[in-house]
PQR file with spaces between the fields and no chain letter, atoms N, CA, C, O and H, PARSE charges and radii, in Angstrom:
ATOM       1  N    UNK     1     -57.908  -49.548   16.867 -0.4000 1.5000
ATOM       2  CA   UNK     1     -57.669  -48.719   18.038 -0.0000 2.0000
ATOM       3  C    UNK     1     -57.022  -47.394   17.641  0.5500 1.7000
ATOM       4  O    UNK     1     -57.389  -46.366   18.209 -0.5500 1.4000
ATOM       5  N    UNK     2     -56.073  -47.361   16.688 -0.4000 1.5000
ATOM       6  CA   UNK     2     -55.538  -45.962   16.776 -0.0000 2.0000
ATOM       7  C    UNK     2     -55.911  -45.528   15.407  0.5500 1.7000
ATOM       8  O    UNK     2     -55.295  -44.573   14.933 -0.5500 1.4000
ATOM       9  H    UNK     2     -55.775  -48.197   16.226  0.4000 1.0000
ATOM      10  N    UNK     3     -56.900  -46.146   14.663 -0.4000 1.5000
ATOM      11  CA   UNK     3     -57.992  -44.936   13.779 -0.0000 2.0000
ATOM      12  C    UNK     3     -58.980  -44.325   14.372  0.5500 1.7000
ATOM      13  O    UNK     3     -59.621  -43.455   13.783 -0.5500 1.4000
ATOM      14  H    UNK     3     -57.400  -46.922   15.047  0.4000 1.0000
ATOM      15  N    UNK     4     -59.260  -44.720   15.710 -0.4000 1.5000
ATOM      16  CA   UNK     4     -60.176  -44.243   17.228 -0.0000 2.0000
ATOM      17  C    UNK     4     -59.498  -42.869   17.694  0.5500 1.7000
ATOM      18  O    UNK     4     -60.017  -41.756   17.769 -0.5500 1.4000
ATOM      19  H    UNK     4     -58.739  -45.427   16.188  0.4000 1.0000
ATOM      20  N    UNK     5     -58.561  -43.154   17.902 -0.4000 1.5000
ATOM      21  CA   UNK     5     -57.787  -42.492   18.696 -0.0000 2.0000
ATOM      22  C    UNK     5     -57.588  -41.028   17.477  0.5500 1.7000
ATOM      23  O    UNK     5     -57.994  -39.956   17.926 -0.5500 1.4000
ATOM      24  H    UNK     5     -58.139  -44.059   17.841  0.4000 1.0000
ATOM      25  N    UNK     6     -57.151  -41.011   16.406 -0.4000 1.5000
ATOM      26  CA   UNK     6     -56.522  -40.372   15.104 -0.0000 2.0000
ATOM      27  C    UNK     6     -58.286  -39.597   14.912  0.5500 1.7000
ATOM      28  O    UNK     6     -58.242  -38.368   14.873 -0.5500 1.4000
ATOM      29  H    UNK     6     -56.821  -41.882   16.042  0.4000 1.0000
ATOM      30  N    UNK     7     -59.600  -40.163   14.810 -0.4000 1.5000
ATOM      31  CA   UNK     7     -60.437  -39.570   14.906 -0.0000 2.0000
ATOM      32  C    UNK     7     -60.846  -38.788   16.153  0.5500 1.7000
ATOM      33  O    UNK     7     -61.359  -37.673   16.251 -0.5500 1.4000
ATOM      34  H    UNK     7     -59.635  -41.161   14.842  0.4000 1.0000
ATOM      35  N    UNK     8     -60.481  -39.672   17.073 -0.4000 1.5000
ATOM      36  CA   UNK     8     -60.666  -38.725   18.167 -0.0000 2.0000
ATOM      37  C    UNK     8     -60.184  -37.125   18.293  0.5500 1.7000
ATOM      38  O    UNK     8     -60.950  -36.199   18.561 -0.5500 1.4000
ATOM      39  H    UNK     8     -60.065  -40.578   16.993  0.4000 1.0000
ATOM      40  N    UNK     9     -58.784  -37.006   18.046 -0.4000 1.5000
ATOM      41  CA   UNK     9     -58.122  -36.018   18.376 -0.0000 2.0000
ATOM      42  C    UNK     9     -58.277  -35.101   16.846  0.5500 1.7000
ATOM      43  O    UNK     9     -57.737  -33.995   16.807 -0.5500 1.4000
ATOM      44  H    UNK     9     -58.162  -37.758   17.828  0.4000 1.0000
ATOM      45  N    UNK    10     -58.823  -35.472   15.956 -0.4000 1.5000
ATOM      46  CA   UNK    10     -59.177  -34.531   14.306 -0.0000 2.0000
ATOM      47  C    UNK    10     -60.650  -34.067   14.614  0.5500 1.7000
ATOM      48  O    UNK    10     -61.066  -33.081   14.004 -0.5500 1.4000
ATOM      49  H    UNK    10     -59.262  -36.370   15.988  0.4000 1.0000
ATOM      50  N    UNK    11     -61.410  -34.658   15.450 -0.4000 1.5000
ATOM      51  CA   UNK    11     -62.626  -34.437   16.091 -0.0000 2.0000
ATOM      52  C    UNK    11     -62.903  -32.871   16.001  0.5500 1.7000
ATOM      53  O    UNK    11     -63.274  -32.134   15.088 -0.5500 1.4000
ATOM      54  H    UNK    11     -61.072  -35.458   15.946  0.4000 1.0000
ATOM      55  N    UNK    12     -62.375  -32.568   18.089 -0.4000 1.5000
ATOM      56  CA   UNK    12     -62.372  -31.906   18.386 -0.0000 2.0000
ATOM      57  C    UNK    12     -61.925  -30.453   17.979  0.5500 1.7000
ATOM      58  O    UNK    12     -62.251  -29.432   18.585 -0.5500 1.4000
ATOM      59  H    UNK    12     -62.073  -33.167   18.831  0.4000 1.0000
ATOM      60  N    UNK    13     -61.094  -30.518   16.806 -0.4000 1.5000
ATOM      61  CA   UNK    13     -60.490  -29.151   16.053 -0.0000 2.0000
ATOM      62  C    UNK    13     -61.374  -28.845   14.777  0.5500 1.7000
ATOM      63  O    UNK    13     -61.540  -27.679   14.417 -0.5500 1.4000
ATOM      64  H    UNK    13     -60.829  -31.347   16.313  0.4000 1.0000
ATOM      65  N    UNK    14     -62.095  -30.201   13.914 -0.4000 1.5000
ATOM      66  CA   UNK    14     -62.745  -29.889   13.275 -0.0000 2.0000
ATOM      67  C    UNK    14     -64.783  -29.058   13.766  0.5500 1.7000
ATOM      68  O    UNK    14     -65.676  -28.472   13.154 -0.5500 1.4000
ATOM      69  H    UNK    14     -61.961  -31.148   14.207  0.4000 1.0000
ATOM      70  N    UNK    15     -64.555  -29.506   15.039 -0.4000 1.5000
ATOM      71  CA   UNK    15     -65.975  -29.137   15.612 -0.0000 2.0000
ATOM      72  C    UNK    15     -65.789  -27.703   15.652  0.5500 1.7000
ATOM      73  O    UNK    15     -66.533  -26.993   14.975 -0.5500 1.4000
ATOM      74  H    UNK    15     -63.829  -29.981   15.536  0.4000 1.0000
ATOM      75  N    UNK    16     -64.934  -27.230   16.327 -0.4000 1.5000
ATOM      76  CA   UNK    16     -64.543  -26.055   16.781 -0.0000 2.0000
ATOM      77  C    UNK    16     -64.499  -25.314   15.821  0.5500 1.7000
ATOM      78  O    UNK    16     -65.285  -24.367   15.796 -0.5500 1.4000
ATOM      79  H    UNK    16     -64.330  -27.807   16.876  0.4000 1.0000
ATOM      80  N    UNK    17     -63.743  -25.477   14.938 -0.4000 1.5000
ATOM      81  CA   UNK    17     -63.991  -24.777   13.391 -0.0000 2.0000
ATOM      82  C    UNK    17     -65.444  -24.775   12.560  0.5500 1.7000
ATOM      83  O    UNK    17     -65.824  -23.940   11.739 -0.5500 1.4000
ATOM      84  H    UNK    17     -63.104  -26.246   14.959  0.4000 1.0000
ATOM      85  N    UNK    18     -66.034  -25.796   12.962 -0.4000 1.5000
ATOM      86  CA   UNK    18     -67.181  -25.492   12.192 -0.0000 2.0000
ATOM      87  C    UNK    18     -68.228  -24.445   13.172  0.5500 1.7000
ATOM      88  O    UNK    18     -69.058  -23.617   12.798 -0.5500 1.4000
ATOM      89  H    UNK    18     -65.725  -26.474   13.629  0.4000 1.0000
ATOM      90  N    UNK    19     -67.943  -24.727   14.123 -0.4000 1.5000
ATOM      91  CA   UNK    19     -69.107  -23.831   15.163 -0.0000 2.0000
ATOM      92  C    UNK    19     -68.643  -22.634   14.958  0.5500 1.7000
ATOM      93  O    UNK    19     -69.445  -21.815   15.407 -0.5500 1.4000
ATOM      94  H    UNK    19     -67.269  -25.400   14.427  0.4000 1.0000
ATOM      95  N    UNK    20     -67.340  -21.933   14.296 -0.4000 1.5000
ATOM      96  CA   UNK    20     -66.978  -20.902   14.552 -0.0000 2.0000
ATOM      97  C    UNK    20     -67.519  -20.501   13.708  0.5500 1.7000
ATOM      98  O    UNK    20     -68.124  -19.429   13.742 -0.5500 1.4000
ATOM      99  H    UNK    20     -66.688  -22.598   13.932  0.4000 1.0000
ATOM     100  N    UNK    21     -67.436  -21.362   12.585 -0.4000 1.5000
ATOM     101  CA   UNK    21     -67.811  -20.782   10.718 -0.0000 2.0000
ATOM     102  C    UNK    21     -69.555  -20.654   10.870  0.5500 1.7000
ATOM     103  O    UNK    21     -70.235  -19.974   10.102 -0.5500 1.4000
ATOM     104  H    UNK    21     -66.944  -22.232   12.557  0.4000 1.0000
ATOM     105  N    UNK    22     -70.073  -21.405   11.950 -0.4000 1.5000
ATOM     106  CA   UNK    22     -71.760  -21.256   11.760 -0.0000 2.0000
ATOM     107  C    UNK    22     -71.741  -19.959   12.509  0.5500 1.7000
ATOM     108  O    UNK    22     -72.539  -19.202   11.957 -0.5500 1.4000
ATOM     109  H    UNK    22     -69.520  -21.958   12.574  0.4000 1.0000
ATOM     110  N    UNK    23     -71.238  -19.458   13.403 -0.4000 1.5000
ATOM     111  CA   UNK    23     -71.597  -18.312   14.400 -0.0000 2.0000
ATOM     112  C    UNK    23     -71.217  -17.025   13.543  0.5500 1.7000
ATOM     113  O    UNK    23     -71.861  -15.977   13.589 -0.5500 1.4000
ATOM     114  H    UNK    23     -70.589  -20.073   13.852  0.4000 1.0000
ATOM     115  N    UNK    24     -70.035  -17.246   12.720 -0.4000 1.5000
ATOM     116  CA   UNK    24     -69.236  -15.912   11.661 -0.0000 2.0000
ATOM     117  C    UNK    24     -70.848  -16.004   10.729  0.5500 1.7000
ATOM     118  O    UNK    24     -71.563  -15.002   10.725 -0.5500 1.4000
ATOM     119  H    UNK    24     -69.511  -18.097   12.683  0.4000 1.0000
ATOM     120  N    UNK    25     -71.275  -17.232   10.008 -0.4000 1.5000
ATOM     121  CA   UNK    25     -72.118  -16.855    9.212 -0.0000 2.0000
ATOM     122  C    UNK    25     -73.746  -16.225   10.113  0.5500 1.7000
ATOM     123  O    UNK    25     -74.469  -15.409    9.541 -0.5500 1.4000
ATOM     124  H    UNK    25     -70.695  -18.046   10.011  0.4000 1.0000
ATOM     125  N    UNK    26     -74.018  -16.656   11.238 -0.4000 1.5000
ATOM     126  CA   UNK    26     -74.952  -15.695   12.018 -0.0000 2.0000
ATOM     127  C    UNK    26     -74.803  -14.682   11.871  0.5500 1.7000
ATOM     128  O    UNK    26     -75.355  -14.000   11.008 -0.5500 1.4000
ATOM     129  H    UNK    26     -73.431  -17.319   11.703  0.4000 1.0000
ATOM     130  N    UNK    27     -73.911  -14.269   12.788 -0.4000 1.5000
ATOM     131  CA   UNK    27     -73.888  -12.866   12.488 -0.0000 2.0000
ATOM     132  C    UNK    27     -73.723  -12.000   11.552  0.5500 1.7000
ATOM     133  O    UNK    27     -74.152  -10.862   11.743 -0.5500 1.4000
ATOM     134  H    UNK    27     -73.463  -14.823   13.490  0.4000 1.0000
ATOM     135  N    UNK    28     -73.194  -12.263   10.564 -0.4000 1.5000
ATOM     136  CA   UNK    28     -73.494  -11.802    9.222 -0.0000 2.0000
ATOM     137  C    UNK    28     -74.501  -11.225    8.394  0.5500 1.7000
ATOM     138  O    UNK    28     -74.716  -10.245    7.680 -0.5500 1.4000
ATOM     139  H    UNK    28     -72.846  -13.187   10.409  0.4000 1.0000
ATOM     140  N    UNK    29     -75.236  -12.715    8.989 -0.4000 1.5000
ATOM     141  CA   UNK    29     -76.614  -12.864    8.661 -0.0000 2.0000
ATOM     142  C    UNK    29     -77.210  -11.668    9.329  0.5500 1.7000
ATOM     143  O    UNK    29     -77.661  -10.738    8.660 -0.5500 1.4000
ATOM     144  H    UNK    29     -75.062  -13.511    9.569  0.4000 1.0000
ATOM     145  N    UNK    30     -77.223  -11.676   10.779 -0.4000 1.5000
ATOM     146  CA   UNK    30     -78.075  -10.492   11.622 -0.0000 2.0000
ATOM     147  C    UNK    30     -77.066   -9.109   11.375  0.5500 1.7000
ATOM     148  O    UNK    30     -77.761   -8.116   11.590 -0.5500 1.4000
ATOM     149  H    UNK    30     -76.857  -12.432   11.321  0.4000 1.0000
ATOM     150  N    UNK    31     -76.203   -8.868   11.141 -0.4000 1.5000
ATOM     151  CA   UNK    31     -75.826   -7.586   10.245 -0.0000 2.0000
ATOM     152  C    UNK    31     -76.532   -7.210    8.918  0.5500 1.7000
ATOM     153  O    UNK    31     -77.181   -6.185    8.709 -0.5500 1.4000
ATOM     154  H    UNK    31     -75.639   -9.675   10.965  0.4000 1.0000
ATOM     155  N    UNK    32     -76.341   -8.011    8.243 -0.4000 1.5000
ATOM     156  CA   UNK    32     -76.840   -7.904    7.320 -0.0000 2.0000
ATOM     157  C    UNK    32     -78.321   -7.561    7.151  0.5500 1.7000
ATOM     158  O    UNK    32     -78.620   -6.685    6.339 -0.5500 1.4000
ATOM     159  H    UNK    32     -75.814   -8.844    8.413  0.4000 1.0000
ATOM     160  N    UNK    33     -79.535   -8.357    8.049 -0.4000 1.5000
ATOM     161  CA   UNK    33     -80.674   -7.726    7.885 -0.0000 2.0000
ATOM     162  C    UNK    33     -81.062   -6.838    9.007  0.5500 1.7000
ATOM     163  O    UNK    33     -82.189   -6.694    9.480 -0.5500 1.4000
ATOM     164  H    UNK    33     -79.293   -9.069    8.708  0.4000 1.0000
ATOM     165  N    UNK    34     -80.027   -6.302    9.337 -0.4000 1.5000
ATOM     166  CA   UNK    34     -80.085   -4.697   10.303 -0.0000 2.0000
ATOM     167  C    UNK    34     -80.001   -3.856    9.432  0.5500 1.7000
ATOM     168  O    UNK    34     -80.591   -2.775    9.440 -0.5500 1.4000
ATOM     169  H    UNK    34     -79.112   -6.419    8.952  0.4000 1.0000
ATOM     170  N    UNK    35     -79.124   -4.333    8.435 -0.4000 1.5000
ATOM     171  CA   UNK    35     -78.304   -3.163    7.585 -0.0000 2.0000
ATOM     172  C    UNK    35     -79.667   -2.779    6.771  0.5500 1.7000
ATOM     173  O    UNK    35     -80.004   -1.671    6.353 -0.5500 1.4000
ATOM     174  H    UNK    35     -78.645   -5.211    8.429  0.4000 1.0000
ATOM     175  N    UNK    36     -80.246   -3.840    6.687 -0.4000 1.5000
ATOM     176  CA   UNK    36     -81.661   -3.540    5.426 -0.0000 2.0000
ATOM     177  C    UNK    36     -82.663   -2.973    5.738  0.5500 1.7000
ATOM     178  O    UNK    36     -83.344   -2.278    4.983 -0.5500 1.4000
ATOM     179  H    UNK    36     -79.972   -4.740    7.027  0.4000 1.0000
ATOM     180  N    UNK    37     -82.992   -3.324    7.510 -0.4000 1.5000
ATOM     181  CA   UNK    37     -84.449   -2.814    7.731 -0.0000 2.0000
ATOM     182  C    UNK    37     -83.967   -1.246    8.388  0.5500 1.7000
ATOM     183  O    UNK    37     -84.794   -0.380    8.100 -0.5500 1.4000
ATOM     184  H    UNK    37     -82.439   -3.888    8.124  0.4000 1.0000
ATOM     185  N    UNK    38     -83.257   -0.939    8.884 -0.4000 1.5000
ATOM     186  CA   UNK    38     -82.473    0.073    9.119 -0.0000 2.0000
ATOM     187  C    UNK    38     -82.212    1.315    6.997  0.5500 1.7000
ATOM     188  O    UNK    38     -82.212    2.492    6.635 -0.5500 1.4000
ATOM     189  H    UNK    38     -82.585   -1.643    9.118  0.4000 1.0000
ATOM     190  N    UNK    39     -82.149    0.753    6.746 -0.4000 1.5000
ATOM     191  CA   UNK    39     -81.864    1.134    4.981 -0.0000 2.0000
ATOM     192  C    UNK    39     -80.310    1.388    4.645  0.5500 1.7000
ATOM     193  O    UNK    39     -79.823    1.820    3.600 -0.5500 1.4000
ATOM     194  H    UNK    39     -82.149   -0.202    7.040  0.4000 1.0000
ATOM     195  N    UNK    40     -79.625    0.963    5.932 -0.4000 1.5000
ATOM     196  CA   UNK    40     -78.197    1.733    5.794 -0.0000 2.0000
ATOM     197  C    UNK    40     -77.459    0.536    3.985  0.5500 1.7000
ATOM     198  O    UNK    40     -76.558    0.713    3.166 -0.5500 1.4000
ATOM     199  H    UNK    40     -80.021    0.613    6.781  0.4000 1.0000
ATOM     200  N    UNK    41     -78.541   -0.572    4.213 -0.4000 1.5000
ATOM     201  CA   UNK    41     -78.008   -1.520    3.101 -0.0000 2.0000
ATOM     202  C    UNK    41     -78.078   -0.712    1.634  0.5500 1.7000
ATOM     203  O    UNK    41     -77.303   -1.075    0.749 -0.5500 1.4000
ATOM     204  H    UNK    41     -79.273   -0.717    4.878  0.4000 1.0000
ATOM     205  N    UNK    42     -79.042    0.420    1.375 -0.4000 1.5000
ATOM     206  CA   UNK    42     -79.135    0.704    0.491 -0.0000 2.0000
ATOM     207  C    UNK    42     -78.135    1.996    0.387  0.5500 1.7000
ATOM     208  O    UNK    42     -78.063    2.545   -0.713 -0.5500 1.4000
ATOM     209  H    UNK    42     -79.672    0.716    2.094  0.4000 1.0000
ATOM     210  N    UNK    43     -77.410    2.476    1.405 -0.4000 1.5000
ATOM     211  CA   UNK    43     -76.374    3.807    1.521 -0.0000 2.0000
ATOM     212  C    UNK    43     -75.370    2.975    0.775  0.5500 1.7000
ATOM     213  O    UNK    43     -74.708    3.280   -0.217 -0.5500 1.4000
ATOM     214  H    UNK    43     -77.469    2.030    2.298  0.4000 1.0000
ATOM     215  N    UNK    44     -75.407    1.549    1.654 -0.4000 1.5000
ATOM     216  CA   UNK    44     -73.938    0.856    1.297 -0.0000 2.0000
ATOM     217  C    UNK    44     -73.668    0.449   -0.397  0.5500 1.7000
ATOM     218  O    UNK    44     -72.640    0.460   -1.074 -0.5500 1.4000
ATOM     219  H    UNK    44     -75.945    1.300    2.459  0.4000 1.0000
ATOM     220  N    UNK    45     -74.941    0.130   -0.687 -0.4000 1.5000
ATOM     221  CA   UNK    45     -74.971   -0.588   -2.066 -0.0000 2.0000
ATOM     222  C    UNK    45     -74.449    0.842   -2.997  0.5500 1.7000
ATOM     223  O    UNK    45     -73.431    0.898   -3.686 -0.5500 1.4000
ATOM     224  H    UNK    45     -75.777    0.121   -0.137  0.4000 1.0000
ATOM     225  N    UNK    46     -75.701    2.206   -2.737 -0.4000 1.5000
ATOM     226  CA   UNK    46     -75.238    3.205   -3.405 -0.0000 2.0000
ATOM     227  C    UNK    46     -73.296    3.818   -3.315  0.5500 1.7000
ATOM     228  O    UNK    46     -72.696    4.413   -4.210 -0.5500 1.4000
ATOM     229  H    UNK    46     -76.528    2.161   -2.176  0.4000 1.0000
ATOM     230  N    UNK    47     -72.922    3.534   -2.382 -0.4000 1.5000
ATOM     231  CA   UNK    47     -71.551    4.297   -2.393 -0.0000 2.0000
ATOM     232  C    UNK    47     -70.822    3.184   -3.121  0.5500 1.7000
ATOM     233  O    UNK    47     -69.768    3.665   -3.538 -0.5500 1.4000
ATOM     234  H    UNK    47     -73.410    3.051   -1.655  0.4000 1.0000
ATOM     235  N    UNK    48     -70.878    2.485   -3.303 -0.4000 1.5000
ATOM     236  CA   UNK    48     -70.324    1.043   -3.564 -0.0000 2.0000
ATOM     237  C    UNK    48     -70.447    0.803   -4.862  0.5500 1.7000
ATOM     238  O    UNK    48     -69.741   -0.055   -5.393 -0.5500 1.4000
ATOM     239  H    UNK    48     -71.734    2.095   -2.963  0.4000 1.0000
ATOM     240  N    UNK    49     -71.616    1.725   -5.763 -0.4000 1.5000
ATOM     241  CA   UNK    49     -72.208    1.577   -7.185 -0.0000 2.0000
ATOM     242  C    UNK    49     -70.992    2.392   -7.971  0.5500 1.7000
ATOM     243  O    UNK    49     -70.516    1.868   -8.978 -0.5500 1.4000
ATOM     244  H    UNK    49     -72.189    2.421   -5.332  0.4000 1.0000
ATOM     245  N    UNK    50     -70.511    3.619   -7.531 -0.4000 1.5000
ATOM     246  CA   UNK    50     -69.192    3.694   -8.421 -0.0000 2.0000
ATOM     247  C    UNK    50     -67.784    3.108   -8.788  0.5500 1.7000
ATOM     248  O    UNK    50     -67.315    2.851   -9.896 -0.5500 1.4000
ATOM     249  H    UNK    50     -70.898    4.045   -6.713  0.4000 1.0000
ATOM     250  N    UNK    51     -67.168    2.952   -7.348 -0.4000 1.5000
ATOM     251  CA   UNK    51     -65.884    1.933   -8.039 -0.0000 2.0000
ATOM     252  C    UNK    51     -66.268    0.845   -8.912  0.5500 1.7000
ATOM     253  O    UNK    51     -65.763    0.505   -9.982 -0.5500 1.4000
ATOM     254  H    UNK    51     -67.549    3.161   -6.447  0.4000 1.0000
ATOM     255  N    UNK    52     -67.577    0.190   -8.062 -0.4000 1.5000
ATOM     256  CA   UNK    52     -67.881   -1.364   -9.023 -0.0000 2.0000
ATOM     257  C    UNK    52     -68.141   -1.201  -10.415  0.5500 1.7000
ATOM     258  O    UNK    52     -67.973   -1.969  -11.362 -0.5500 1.4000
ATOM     259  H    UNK    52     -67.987    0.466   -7.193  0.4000 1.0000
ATOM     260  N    UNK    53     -68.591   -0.024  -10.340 -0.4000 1.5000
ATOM     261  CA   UNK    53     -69.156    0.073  -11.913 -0.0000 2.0000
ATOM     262  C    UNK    53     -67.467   -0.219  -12.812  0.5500 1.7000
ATOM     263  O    UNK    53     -67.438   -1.014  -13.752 -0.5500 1.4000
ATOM     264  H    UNK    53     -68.727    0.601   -9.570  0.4000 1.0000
ATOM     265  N    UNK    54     -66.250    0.488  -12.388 -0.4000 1.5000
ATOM     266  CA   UNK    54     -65.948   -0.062  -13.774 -0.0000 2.0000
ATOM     267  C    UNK    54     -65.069   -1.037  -13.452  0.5500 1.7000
ATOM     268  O    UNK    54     -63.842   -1.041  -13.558 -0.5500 1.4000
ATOM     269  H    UNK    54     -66.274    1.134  -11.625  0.4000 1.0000
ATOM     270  N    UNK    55     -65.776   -1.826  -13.068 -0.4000 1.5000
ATOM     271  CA   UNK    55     -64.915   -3.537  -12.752 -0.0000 2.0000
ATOM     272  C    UNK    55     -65.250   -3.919  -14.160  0.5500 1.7000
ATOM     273  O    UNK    55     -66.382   -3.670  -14.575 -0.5500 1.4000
ATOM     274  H    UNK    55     -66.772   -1.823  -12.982  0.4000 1.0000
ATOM     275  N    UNK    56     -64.372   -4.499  -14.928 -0.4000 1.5000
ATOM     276  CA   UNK    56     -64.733   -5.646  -16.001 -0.0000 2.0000
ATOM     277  C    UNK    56     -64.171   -7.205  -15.195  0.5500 1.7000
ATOM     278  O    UNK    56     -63.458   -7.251  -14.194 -0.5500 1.4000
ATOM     279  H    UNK    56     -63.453   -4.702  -14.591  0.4000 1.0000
ATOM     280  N    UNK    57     -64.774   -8.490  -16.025 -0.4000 1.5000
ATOM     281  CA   UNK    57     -64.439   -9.584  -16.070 -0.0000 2.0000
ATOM     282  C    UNK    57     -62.880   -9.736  -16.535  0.5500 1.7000
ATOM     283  O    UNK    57     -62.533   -8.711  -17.121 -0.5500 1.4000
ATOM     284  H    UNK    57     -65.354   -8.453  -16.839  0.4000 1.0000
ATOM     285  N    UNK    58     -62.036  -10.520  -16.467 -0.4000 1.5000
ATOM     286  CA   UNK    58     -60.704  -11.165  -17.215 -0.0000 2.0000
ATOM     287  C    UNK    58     -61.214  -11.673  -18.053  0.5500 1.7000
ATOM     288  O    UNK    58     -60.424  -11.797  -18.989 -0.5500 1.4000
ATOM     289  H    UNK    58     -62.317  -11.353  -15.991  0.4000 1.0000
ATOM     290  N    UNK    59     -62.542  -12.225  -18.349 -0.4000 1.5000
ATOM     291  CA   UNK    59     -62.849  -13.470  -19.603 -0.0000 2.0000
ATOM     292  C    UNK    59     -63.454  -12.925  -19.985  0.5500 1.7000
ATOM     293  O    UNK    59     -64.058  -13.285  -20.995 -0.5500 1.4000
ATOM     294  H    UNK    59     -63.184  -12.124  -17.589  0.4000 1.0000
């Protein structure tokens, strides 16, 4: 009865969190291929090509 109960109430907070994390990754998703067919993905990548460039690894 109260591993019922202990699932019950871990339930409802874990649902909620995951629906949030599927809807954050939607839209992402539909940003993301706006950003591409639009070309703004390729403005972003280009401005973005200098700082990254001098990233090194730690290892």
């Amino acid at each position: 009865m109260a591993v019922g109960l202990i699932e019950f109430a871990i339930s409802g907070p874990v649902q909620q969190a995951t629906a949030s994390a599927l809807l954050a990754g939607a839209a992402m998703l539909i940003l993301v291929g706006a950003a591409l067919v639009t070309g703004l993905w390729g403005e972003l990548t280009a401005v973005l090509r200098g700082p990254i460039s001098g990233f090194e690894t730690p290892i």
